[in-house]
N, C-alpha and C positions, 0 to 999 in steps of 0.2 A: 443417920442417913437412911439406914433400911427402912425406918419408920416411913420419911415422907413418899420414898418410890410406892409403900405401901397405901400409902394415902392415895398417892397419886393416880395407882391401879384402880382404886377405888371410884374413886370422880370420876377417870373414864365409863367405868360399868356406870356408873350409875347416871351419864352423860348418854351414853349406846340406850342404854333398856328406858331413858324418857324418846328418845329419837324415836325406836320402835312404836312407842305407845302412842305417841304422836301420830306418824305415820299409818296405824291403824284405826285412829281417830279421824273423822274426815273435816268434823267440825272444829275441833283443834286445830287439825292444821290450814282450813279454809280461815278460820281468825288468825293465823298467824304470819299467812302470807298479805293477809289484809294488811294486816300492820306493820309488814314490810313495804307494801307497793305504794298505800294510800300515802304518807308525807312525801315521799316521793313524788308523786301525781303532784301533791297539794303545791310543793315548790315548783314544780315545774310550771305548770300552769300560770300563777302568782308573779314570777321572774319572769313571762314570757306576755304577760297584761303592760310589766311594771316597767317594760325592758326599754320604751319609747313612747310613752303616751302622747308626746305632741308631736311623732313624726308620721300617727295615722289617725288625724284627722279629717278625711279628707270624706264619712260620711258622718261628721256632724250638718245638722242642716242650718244655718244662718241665713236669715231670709234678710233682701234687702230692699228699699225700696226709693227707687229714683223719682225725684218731686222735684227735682231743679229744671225752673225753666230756662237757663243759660242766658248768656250776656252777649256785648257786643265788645270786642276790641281791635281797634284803629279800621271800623267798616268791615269785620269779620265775626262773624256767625261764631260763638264758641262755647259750648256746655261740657262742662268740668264733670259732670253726675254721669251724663253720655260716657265721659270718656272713662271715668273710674268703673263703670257695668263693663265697659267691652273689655278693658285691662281685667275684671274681676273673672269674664269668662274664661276666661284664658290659665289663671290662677285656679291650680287645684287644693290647695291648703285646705279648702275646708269647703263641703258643700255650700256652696252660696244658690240660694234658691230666689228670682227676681221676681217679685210680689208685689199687690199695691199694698196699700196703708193697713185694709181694714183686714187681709188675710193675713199680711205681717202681725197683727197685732193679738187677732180670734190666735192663730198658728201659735204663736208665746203664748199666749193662757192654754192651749189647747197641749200642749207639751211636743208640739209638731216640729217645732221651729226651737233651739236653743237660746235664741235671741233675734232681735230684729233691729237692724241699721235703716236711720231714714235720713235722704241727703237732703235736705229741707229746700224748699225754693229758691231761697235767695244765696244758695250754694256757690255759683258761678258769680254772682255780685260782690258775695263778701270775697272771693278771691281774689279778683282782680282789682279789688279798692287800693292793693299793695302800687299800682302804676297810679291813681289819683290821691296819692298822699292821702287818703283819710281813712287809713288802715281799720279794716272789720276782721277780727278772727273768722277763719270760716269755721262753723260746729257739725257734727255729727249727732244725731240723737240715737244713742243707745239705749233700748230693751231689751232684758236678756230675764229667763226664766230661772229664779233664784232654786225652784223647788225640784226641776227634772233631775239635779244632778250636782253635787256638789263643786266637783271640777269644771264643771262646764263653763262658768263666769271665769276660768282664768283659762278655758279654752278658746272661750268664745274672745276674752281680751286680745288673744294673739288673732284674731280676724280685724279685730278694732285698729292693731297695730302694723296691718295689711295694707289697709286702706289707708290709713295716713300716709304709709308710705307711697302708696299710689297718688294722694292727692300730692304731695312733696315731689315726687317727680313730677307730676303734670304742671305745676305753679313751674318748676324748672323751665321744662322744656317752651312752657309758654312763652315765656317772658325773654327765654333765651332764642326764641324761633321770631322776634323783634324784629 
C-alpha cells in the first residue's frame, strides 16, 4: 500500500510540472485548446445542418412555368395551371420562382434554378376528360439539375409532391363545386 500512495504522489508531480510547462508554452497550449473546441464546433455545426433539412427549404429555387391554356366546363372559363401558380404563391415550402419555358430551362443548366416544373398546355384538358369519360392522366414535366447538389432531386421531389397535391385538390374542389 505505501508503495502505490507513493506512485500515486508521483503521477501527480509529474501531472502539476507537465500543466506548468504547458501553460508557459503558448503554442502547446493554443493546440491544445484547439483540440478541445474544434470537434466540438465540428458537431455542432454538423447536428444543426443535419437537424431538419426538409424543414428549411424554403430558399431552394424551383422555377415553374405555366403553358396551360385552360378549358371550358359546363360554359365556364377554367385553368387548372392559373389556379396551381396562385395556390403555389401562397406556398412557402420551397422558393418557387414563375418563369417562362426558356429561363426555366437556361436557369437548370445554369445552376440558378434546382429544377424546373412545366404544366404543359393541355393541362386543364387532360384534367377535366375525368367528367367526359375519356380519361387523360394529366402530366407534369419535370427538370431538375442532377449536378448542383446531390440532395436537391429528393428536395426538389417534395415540390413535385406539392403540386400534385395542389392539382388533387383542385380536380376536388372542381368537380365537387358541380
Amino acid at each position: 500500500k505505501p508503495y502505490m500512495e507513493g506512485n500515486m504522489k508521483n503521477i501527480f508531480k509529474i501531472f502539476i510540472r507537465d500543466i506548468k510547462s504547458i501553460t508557459k508554452n503558448w503554442v502547446a497550449l493554443t493546440i491544445i485548446i484547439g483540440l478541445m473546441i474544434l470537434p466540438s464546433l465540428y458537431a455542432w455545426f454538423n447536428i444543426k445542418a443535419c437537424w431538419d433539412p426538409y424543414g428549411n427549404t424554403g430558399g431552394i429555387k424551383v422555377a415553374i412555368v405555366n403553358k396551360d391554356k385552360g378549358g371550358n366546363l359546363q360554359s365556364k372559363s377554367i385553368s387548372v395551371g392559373d389556379e396551381i401558380v396562385t395556390k403555389l404563391k401562397e406556398n412557402k415550402a420551397l422558393g418557387w420562382e414563375f418563369v417562362s419555358e426558356e429561363e426555366g430551362d437556361l436557369g437548370v443548366e445554369k445552376g440558378i434554378y434546382y429544377a424546373t416544373i412545366i404544366i404543359p398546355e393541355e393541362f386543364t384538358k387532360e384534367t377535366l376528360s375525368i367528367i367526359d369519360n375519356t380519361i387523360k392522366r394529366p402530366t407534369l414535366i419535370y427538370k431538375v439539375n442532377q449536378k448542383t447538389n446531390a440532395i436537391a432531386p429528393k428536395i426538389t421531389d417534395k415540390g413535385i409532391s406539392t403540386i400534385k397535391a395542389q392539382v388533387d385538390s383542385n380536380i376536388i374542389e372542381t368537380v365537387d363545386g358541380l
